[in-house]
C-alpha positions, 0 to 999 in steps of 0.5 A, spaced: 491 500 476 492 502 484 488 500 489 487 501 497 482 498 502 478 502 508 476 497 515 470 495 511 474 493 505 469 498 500 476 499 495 477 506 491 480 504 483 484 508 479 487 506 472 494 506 472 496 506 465 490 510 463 489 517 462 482 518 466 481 522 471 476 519 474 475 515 481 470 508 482 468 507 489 467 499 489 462 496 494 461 488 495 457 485 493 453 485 486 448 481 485 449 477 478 443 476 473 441 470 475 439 472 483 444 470 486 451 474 488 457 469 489 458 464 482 463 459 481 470 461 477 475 455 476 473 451 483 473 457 487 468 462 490 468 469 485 463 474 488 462 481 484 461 487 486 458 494 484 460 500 484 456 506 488 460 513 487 464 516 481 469 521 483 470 526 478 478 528 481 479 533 475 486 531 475 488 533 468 492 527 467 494 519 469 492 518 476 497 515 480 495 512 487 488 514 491 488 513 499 483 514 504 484 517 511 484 515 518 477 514 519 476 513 511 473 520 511 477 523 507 480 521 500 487 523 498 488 522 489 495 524 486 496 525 478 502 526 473 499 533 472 504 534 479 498 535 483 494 532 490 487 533 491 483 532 498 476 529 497 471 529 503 467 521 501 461 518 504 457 513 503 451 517 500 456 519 494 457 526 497 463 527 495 466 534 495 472 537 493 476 540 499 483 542 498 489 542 492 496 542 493 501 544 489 509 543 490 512 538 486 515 539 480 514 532 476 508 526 477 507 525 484 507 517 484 504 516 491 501 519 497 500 516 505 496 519 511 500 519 517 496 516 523 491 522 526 495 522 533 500 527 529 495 531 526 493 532 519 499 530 515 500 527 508 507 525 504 508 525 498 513 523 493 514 524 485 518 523 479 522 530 482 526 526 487 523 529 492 520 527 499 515 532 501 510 531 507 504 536 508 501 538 514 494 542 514 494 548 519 487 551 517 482 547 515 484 545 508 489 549 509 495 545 506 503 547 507 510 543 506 512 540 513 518 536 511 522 537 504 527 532 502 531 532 495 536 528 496 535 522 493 539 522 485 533 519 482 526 518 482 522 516 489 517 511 487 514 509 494 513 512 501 510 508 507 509 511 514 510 506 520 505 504 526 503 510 530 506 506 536 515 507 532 513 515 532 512 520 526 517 514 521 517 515 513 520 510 509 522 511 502 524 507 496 527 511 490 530 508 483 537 510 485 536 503 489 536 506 495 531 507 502 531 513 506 527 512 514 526 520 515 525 520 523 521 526 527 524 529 533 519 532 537 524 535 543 528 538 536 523 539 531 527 536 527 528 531 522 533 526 523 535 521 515 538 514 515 540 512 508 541 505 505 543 501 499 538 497 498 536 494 490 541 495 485 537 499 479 532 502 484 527 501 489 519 499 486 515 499 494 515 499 501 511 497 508 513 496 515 512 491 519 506 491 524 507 493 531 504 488 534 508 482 535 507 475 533 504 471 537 502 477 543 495 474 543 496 468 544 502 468 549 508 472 552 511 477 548 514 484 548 510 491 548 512 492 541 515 488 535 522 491 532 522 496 528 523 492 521 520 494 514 519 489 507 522 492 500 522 490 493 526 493 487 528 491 480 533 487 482 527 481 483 528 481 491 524 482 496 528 483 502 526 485 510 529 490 514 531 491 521 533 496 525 538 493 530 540 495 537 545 501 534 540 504 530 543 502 523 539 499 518 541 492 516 538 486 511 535 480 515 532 477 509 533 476 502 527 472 499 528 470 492 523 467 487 520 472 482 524 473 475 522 480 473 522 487 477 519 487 484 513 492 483 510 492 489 510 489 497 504 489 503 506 487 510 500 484 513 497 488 518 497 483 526 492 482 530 497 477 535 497 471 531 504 467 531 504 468 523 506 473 519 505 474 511 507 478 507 504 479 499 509 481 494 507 482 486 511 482 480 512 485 472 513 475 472 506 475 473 507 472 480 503 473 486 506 471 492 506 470 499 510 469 504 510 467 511 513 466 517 510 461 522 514 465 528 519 469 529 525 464 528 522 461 523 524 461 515 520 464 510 516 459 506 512 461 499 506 460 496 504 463 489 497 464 489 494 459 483 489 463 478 493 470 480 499 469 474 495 471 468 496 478 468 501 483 471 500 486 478 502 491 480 499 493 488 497 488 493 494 492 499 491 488 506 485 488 510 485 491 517 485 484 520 491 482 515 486 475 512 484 478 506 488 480 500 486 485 494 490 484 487 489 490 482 492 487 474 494 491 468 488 487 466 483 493 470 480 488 475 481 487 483 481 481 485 480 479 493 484 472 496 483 468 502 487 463 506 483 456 506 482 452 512 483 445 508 489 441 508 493 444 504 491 452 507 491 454 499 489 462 497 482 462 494 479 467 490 473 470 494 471 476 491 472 478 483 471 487 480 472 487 474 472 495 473 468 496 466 462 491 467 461 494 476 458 500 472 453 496 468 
């Protein structure tokens, strides 16, 4: 199962291991039977939720990642029938099929939306071994803009960068390396830098926020250092950082998980000291990592309730203080930090996909 959150935390689910080609646009909360609409699972508070729109994708296969634009009006899908579909959503349930786009030769695994400073840019990446950035030159209008193939395997996952860094995209591959495709404006044209980074393959990456830690509560640079986390078949998370002679270099290696890296969220910042970071394996452990500051070391907390099943996606609020788990047991699960003592995650919100649509 994938998942993706918009600002108003409405959530677009997909199965992963599933042949549907339908999409379930989830909103919080749903009452229960019983009238009231949070109950009480394992000591910690579980809401419910409804579903409020079905999108038929007519993809003719596996949907594989679904995420919403900028401004959350637009719905992009991706399927092993090797297309992406463009969607126009809104809350009545309107949604309208806007656009197809066709070019890659394998399943397309995921798709990202570039921030709206650059225009109407999408990337893509597929079992083809290809890297392929979409621009939208007419309206639905969709052509290649960027084509990269030179990764010797699959590529499993795309991320762009803050706005604030530039046009970036990392890309994670099964040949165990990353590629960071840069945009040169002055050039037009785009600049690679290619990296080792897990042996056997790479499984996800996410950039690091440009916000600098503790920027709301005290002095701090204009922006943080262009680093990003990745997680791969190795059983690592490690993070990334860009130094001063523009070479990309291992800053960390967290080293807890026992089975494949499936995949990795750096939370978004809004100047807290703090940094997280989730990560989620094939062990059946979810984890986050934090940093109390930037010369600190990272600490772990295996979120209790969330290793019964695999995960397979975690993905952030905007604010970075609430966390969405998807499973192979086709549920969403929403986390929080506590303010008690001991600061433990708590479930507060539970979707279980078959029983939102009853």
């Amino acid at each position: 199962m994938s998942l993706l959150s918009s600002p108003s935390l409405d959530f677009v689910i997909s199965p992963k291991h599933q042949p549907f080609s339908t999409l379930d646009i989830v909103w919080p909360p749903k009452k229960l039977k019983n009238g009231n609409n949070v109950a009480s699972t394992n000591q910690q508070i579980v809401r419910t939720s409804s579903i409020i729109s079905t999108i038929d994708s007519q993809h003719e296969d596996m949907i594989h990642d679904v995420q919403l634009d900028y401004y959350s009006k637009r719905l992009a899908t991706c399927s092993s029938d090797r297309t992406i579909k463009i969607f126009e959503v809104s809350d009545g349930g309107a949604n309208v099929p806007l656009s197809e786009i066709k070019g890659h030769e394998g399943p397309v695994w995921q798709v990202s939306w570039a921030h709206p400073k650059f225009g109407s840019i999408i990337a893509s990446c597929s079992y083809d071994r290809k890297v392929i950035v979409w621009k939208e030159n007419q309206p639905n209008q969709w052509a290649k803009f960027y084509e990269y193939d030179r990764h010797e395997s699959s590529v499993n996952s795309i991320s762009w960068a803050p706005h604030e860094f530039g046009l970036i995209l990392a890309a994670g591959s099964s040949d165990g390396k990353i590629s960071v495709h840069t945009w040169k404006p002055e050039e037009q044209t785009w600049d690679v830098a290619v990296q080792n980074a897990h042996t056997i393959g790479v499984n996800a990456v996410s950039w690091a926020p440009a916000v600098p830690a503790g920027a709301l509560v005290g002095s701090s640079p204009a922006l943080a250092p262009k680093r990003f986390v990745s997680g791969g078949c190795d059983n690592l998370v490690k993070i990334w950082k860009l130094e001063s002679d523009n070479t990309w270099r291992t800053e960390e290696k967290l080293e807890h998980h026992t089975a494949w890296v499936r995949d990795v969220a750096w939370a978004p910042s809004i100047g807290l000291p703090s940094s997280n970071i989730a990560s989620c394996s094939q062990d059946g452990t979810v984890v986050i990592w934090s940093q109390s500051n930037t010369n600190a070391q990272w600490t772990k907390k295996v979120l209790p309730g969330a290793s019964n099943v695999v995960s397979w996606r975690v993905s952030w609020s905007v604010t970075g203080n609430i966390l969405a788990i998807s499973g192979d047991d086709n549920k969403v699960t929403l986390w929080k930090e506590g303010l008690d003592a001991d600061n433990d995650w708590k479930c507060i919100e539970g979707l279980d996909a078959a029983d939102a649509a009853n």
